[in-house]
N, C-alpha and C positions, 0 to 999 in steps of 0.2 A: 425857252422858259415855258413850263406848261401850269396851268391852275386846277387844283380839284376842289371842285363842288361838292359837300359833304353835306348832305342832308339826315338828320335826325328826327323822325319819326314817333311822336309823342302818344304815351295814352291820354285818351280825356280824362279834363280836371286832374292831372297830375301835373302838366305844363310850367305850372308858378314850382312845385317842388324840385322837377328837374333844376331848370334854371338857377334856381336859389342853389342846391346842392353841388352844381355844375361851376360855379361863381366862388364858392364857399371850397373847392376840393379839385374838382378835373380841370378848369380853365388852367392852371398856372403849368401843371403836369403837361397836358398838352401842348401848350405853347412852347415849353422847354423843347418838347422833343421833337412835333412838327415842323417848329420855327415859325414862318412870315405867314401870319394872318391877316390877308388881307380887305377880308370884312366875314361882318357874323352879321345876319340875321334870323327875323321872324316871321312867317307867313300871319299878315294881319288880312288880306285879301287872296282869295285862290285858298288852297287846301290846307286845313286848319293842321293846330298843331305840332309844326313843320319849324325846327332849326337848320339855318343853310348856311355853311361856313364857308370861305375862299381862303384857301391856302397855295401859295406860292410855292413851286418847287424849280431847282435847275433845269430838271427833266424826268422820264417816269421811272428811270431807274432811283435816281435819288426819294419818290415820292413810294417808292416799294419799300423802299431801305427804312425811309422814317414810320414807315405805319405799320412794317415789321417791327422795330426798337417799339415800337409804343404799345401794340400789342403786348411783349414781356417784359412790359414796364410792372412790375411789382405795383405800386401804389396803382397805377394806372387799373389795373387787374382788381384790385382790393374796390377802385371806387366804383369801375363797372359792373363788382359782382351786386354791391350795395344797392344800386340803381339799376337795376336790371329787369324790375317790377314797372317801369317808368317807361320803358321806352319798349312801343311795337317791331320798328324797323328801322334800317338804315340804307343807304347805298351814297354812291359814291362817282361823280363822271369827271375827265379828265379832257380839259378845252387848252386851248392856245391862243393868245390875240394874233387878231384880223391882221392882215403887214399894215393895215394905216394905222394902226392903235397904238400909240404909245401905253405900256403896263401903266405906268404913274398915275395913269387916270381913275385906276383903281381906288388912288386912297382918297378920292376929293367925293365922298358921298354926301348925299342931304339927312335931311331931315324924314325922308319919303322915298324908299325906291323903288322901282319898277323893273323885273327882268322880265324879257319876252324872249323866246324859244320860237325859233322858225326851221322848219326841215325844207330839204330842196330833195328836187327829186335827181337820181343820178347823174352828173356829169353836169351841170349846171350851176353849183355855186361856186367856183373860181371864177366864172364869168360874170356872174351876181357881186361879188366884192367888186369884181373892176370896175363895174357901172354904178355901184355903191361909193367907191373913193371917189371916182371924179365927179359924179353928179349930184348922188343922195346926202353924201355926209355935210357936206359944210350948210346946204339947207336946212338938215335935221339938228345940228350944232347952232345954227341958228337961231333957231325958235326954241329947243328944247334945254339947251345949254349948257346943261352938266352928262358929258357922256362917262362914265366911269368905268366902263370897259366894252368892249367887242370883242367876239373869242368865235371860234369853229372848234366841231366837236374832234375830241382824238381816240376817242374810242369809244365803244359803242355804235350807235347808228354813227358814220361819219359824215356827214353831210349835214348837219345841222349848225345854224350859227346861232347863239346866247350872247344880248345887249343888255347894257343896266343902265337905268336914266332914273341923275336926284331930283326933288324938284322938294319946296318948301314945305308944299302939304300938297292937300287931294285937292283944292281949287286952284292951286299953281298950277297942277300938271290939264286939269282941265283946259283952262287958259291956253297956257301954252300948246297942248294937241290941237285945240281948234284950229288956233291959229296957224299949226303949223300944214293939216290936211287944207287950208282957204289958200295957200302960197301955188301957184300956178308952177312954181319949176321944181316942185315936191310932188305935185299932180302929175310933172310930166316924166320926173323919173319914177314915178310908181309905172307908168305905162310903158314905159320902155325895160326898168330893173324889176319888177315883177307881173310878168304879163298871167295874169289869172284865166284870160280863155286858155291857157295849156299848162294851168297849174304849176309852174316850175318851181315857185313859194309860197309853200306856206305856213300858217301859226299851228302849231303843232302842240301849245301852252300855252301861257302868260298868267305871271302871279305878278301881284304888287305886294312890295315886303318894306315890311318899317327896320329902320335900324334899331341895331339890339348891342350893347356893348355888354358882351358875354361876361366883365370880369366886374360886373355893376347891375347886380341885380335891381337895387332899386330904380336906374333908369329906366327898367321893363317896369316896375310898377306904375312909375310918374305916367308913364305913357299909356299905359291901361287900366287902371283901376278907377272908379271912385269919383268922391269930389278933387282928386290929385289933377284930372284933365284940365279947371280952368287956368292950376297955374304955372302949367309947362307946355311950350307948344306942341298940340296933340297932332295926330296922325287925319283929324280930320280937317285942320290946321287953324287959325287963331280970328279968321275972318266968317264974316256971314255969307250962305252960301250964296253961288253965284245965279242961279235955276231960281225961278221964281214960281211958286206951285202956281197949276190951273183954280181956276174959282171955283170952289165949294170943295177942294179935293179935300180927302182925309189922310190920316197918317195912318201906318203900322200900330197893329198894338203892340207890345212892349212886356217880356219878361223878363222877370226878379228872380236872379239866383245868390242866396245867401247863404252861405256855410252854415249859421247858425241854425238852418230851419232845414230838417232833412230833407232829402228829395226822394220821390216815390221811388220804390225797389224796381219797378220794373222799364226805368228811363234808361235810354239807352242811343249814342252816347251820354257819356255823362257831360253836363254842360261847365264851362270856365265861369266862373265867380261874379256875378254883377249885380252890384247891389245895390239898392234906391238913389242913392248918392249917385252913383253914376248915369241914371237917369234925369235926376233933376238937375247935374249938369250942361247934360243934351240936350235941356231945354231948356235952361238960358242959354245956350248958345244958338238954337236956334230959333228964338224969340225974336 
């Protein structure tokens, strides 16, 4: 079983139209002919803009086969010639789970997730996984709790492995990492499974991506717009933060992007929609 990673590559402030368009027209198309999606999302931390889909295949001949049929997919051709204003780039990498990973952990995502991208340097990560299954996982399972998948790459650079961890919000996962780098036998396989005086692992990425059900646009709204944040659990989750500012420190200041009001000709990118309401959320919540 192999999984490809399909990232879609958004223009600015076109983002809500793809989606919507994509939801309303490609979603269903695609899923016929790809089959098992095993999650969609949306780069809400790390590089903007950014749809990342998991699709399940037998193997990479089966995963040729379906993205040939979808390519001369008639409607499929009609929606991406329509949308073709909308999207900069795409590409495409093709992983495998780790032999400890059962796939089914795939579909138990959060509210909140997190993939991290590690490259090793030649000839060292099958030894990296074995000191990983016996020592790292069941600590990192531990503390962090929802593992949704571990994969190594199958093409491309091959030596790289891709992990995804849910957590409820961005204070859950706070929480839990603290906790989980303070655990002494997580310290001691960091120093034995990746020894940094000779570099054999390292982070090579890491984005944090909120879930996105591709064939429910409005869930992308609840979760991003407006006064809609207080009453869905948002991405920055439903409690007060955990960090407690220094005395007299200040905040950020704060801009207002509103469709209504044009934006100067020569801004560039162009920024995603956020509008007063979604500031005076921010602050009752962080009141």
């Amino acid at each position: 079983m192999i999984m490809a990673f399909h990232t879609t590559c958004l223009i600015p402030h076109r983002f809500n139209a793809y989606l919507e368009a994509y939801s309303r027209e490609g979603w269903a198309i695609e899923r016929a002919v790809i089959g098992d999606c095993a999650g969609s999302y949306f780069v809400e931390i790390g590089p903007q803009q950014r749809v990342i889909q998991i699709w399940r295949h037998v193997d990479a001949t089966e995963w040729t086969e379906r993205r040939a049929k979808l390519a001369a997919h008639a409607d499929w051709k009609a929606f991406r010639a329509a949308q073709a204003e909308l999207i900069s780039s795409e590409f495409e990498r093709l992983f495998k789970p780790a032999p400890f990973m059962p796939v089914e952990n795939l579909t138990h995502a959060d509210d909140f997730v997190e993939m991290r991208v590690y490259r090793a340097r030649t000839g060292v990560l099958d030894h990296f996984l074995e000191i990983y299954a016996a020592e790292g996982l069941s600590v990192q399972l531990g503390h962090l709790g929802n593992c949704i998948g571990y994969f190594r790459s199958v093409d491309g650079r091959v030596d790289e492995v891709l992990h995804l961890w849910g957590y409820a919000d961005l204070n859950d996962r706070i929480k839990r990492r603290a906790a989980l780098f303070a655990d002494p036998a997580f310290k001691a396989f960091l120093i034995k499974g990746v020894p940094h005086s000779s570099g054999e692992l390292h982070p090579s990425s890491n984005f944090l991506l909120a879930r996105l059900a591709p064939s429910a646009p409005s869930h992308y709204r609840a979760a991003h717009h407006g006064g809609e944040y207080a009453a869905n659990r948002t991405l920055w989750g439903t409690g007060r933060p955990i960090t407690t500012a220094p005395a007299n420190a200040a905040g950020c200041h704060i801009h207002i992007y509103d469709n209504r009001f044009p934006i100067a000709a020569k801004v560039t990118p162009l920024p995603p929609e956020a509008r007063l309401e979604a500031y005076r959320a921010l602050q009752r919540h962080l009141a």
